[in-house]
N, C-alpha and C positions, 0 to 999 in steps of 0.2 A: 283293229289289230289285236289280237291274242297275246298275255302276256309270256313269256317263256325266261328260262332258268338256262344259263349254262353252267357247265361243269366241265374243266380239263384238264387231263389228267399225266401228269409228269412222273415217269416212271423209273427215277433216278435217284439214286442215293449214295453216302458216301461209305455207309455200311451199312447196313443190314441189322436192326435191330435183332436181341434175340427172342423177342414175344413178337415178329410183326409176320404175317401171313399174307399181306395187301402183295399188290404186281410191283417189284421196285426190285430195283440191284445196278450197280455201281456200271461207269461208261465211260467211255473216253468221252474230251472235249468232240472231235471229230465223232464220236456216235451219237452224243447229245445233238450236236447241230444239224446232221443227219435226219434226228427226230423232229428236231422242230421243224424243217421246212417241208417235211411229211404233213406234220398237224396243221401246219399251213393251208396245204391243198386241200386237207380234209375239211377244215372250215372253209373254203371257198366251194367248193361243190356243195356245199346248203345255201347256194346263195337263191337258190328258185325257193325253197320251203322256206328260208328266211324271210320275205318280203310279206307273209300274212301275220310276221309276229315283231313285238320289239319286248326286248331283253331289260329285264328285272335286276336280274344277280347274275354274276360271274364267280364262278369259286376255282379256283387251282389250286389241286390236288397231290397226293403221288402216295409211296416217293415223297420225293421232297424240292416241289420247286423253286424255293431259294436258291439250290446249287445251282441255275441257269443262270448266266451272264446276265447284265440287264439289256445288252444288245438284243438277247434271246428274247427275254420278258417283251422290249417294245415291239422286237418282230410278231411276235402272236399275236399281242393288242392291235397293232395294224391291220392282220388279216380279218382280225374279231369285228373293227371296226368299217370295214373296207364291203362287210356281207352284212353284219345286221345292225338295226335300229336299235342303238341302247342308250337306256333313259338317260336321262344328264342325271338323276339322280339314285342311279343305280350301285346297290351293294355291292364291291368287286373288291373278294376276299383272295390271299396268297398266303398258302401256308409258309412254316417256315423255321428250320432247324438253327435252334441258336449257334451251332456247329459250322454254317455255312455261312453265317453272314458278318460277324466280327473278328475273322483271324484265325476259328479254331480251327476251319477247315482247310477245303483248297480251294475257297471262295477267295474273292479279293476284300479288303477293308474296307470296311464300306459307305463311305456318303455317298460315292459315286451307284451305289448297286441301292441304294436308298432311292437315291431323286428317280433313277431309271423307274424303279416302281411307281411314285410320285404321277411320274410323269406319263406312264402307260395310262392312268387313271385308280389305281389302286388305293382304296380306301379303308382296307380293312384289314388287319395281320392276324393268323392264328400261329401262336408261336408253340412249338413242342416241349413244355419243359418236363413236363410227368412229374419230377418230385423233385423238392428243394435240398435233397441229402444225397451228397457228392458218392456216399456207400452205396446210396439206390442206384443211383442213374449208375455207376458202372454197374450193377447185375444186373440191369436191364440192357446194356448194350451200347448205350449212350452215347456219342462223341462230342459232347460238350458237360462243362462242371457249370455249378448253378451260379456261380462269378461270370459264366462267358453270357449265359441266361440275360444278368444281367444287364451288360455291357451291350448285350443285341438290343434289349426294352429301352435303355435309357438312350441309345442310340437311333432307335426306331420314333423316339419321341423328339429327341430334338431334330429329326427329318419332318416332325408335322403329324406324326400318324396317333390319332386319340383316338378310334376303333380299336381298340386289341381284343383278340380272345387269346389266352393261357390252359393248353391242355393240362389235365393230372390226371395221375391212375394211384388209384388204389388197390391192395392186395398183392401187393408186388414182393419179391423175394426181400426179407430183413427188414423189412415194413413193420410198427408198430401202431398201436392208436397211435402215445406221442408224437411220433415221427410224422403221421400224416396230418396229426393236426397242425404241427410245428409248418407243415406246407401249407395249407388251407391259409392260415394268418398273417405267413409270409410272403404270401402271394396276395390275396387280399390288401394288406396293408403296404405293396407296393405302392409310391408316389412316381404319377400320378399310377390311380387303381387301374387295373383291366376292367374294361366295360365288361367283359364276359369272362365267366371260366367252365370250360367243358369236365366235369369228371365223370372217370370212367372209372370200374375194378377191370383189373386184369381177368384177359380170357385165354387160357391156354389153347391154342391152335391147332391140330396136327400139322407135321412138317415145317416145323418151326423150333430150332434147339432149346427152348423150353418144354417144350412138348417131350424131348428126348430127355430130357433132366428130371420133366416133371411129373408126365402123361402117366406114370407108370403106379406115382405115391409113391417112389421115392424122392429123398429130399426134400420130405414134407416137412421137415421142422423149418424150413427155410422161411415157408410162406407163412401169414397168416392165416389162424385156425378158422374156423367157420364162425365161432361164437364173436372173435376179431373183426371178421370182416362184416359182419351185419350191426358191429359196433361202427366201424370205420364211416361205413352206407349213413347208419342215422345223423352223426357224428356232423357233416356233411351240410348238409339243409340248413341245422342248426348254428353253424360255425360261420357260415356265408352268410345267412341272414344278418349275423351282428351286423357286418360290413356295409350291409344296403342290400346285397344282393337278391333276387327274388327268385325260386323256382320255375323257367315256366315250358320243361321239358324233363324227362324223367333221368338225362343226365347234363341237360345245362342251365346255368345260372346267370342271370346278369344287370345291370344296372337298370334303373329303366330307361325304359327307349333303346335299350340297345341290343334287344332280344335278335338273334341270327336271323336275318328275314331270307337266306338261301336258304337256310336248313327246316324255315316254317311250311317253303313252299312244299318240302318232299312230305313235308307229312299233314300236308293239306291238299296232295296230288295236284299240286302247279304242273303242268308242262316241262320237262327239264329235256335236253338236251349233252349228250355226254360224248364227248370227244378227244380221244386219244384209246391205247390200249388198254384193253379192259373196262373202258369207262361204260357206265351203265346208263341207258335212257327210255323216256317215260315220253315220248313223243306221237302226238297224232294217231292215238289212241293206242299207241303198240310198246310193250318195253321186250326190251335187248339189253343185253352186256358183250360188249367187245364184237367177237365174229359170230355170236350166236343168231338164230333166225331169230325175227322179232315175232311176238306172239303175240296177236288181237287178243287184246282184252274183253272178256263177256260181262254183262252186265254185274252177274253174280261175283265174277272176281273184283269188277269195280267197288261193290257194293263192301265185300270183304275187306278189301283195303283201305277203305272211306272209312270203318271200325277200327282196323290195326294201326293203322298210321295214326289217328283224327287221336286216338288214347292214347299217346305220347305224349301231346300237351296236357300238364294239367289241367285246364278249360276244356278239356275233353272236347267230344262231337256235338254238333248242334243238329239238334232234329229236325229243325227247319231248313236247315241248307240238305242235310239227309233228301226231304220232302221235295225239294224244290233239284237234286238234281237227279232222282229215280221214279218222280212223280209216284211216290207210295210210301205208308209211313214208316218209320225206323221199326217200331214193334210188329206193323207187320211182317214183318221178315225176320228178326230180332227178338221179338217177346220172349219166346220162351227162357233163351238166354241171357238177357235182359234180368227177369224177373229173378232167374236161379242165382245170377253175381249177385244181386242186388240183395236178398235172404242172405247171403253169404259175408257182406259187408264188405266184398270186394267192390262196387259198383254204387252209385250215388246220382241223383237227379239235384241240379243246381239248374233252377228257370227252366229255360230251354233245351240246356246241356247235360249231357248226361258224361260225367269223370268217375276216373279211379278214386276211391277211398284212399287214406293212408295206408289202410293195411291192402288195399287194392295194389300200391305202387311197388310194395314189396314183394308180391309175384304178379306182375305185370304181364312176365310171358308166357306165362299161364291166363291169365286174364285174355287176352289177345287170342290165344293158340283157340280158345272157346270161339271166335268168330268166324275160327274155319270149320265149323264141323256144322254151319246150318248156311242157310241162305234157299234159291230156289231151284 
């Protein structure tokens, strides 16, 4: 059996951030449950391609699916479990707005919406805080203060859950170095710590009300300058490392052993599987997003994305698995590109592998964007 990756996707929220562009907007009780017993079916109709594979990781996505009852939560694990083989030791992550699950929302209080998780088999929480300064989070949009943040963490822990990941974003409006460091440490130095923390910088969107505030350079003093935010970026590696934390993705951090093993498989081209609106999949050689046709994958694009993805992790690509899965070497396809990063001091040869430099990870997507312009 083939290992495979799910991914599913809750397209609910209780407002609308104003930097988020993802499929998500606000439902009745009655159209959320509507949605699940859709995602339902739609997981039971993979029950024929289900039986060549068992399942690694689960990730729920959105949106935000904490807003789902935990009635909801176990009805989809039922269906999940009812169609495919998943490991007893399997990652199964549930994002989760501190907004929905301790009072601040229109969730219920929650031990009872805790154990329901618990008890689906959920082992892993990524909680959305972005920034620890109650001025950030409301210009981002935010429906919870970094008190409710807490109250969700320490709550989450005495339910049992010692997996966490904690989002942040950098380059946010009113953001300064201090301010983000003042997050970095106060997150970090929560008891107990988050096994993980994801940081991002803010990307302005089109069609998204920052985009109208922002898209334009107006209200530019709001943001962080540029010289700021490539301070913020360094700032970042070095401030988590005190902590224990290790880099081993170009924007997440975490303890050891508790590096995101859903999110290694995307960029190791696991198999995934994505289910609900919008959600995106890499299944049985073909990837789709939502209602789109799925598109065979040609060798050349495999090839290209075995480079784009594989240099996301620091530990970069291994030439030998390169070899072993195009039967041909990485520089023959790659040389020339290869050789010009590497002049460049974007690019570096470690054993086997071949990673980003330091100053490689600094324009990364430029580094990357080089892997589409050669191949066969």
């Amino acid at each position: 059996m083939k290992e495979l990756e799910l991914y599913i996707h809750i397209p609910f929220c209780v407002r609308k951030c104003k930097y988020c562009d993802f499929l998500s907007a606000p439902a009745s009780q009655r159209e959320r449950q509507a949605y699940v017993d859709s995602l339902c079916g739609k997981i039971r109709s993979y029950a024929d391609s289900a039986k060549a594979y068992h399942v690694v990781s689960i990730f729920l996505g959105g949106g935000t699916p904490s807003i789902l009852e935990g009635e909801q939560i176990l009805q989809i694990f039922a269906a999940i479990r009812e169609v495919f083989l998943v490991d007893e030791d399997a990652e199964i992550t549930l994002e989760a707005n501190p907004g929905t699950v301790t009072g601040g929302g229109p969730a219920s209080v929650t031990k009872e919406k805790l154990a329901a998780w618990r008890q689906a088999g959920i082992n892993r929480l990524s909680i959305g805080l972005q920034s620890a300064e109650d001025r950030e989070l409301k210009a981002l949009g935010r429906i919870h203060t970094f008190a409710e943040f807490k109250e969700t963490y320490q709550a989450a822990v005495a339910a049992g859950f010692s997996n966490m990941n904690v989002d942040l974003m950098s380059a946010i409006p009113f953001q300064t170095e201090e301010s983000w460091e003042r997050t970095l440490r106060t997150v970090a130095g929560l008891t107990p710590p988050p096994a993980h923390i994801s940081a991002y910088s803010l990307i302005i969107e089109e069609g998204t009300p920052f985009y109208e505030r922002y898209g334009s350079g107006e209200h530019a003093e709001e943001l962080p300058d540029e010289d700021t935010e490539r301070r913020m970026y360094e700032r970042t590696e070095e401030i988590l490392s005190e902590y224990g934390y290790h880099r081993y993705e170009i924007s997440n951090y975490a303890l050891p052993g508790y590096e995101c093993r859903h999110n290694l498989g995307y960029w190791d081209r696991r198999e995934y599987l994505g289910i609900g609106d919008g959600a995106a999949s890499f299944f049985e050689g073909k990837r789709w997003s939502g209602k789109e046709e799925p598109v065979i994958l040609t060798r050349k694009d495999a090839m290209e994305e075995f480079m784009f993805l594989g240099l996301r992790k620091m530990e970069g690509v291994s030439r030998c698995r390169f070899r072993e899965e195009f039967q041909t070497e990485m520089e023959e396809i790659y040389g020339t590109v290869i050789e010009e990063l590497c002049r460049q001091g974007l690019l570096e040869t470690a054993g086997d592998r071949l990673r980003l430099t330091r100053k490689g990870i600094d324009v990364s997507n430029y580094v990357m964007s080089e892997f589409l312009l050669d191949g066969e």
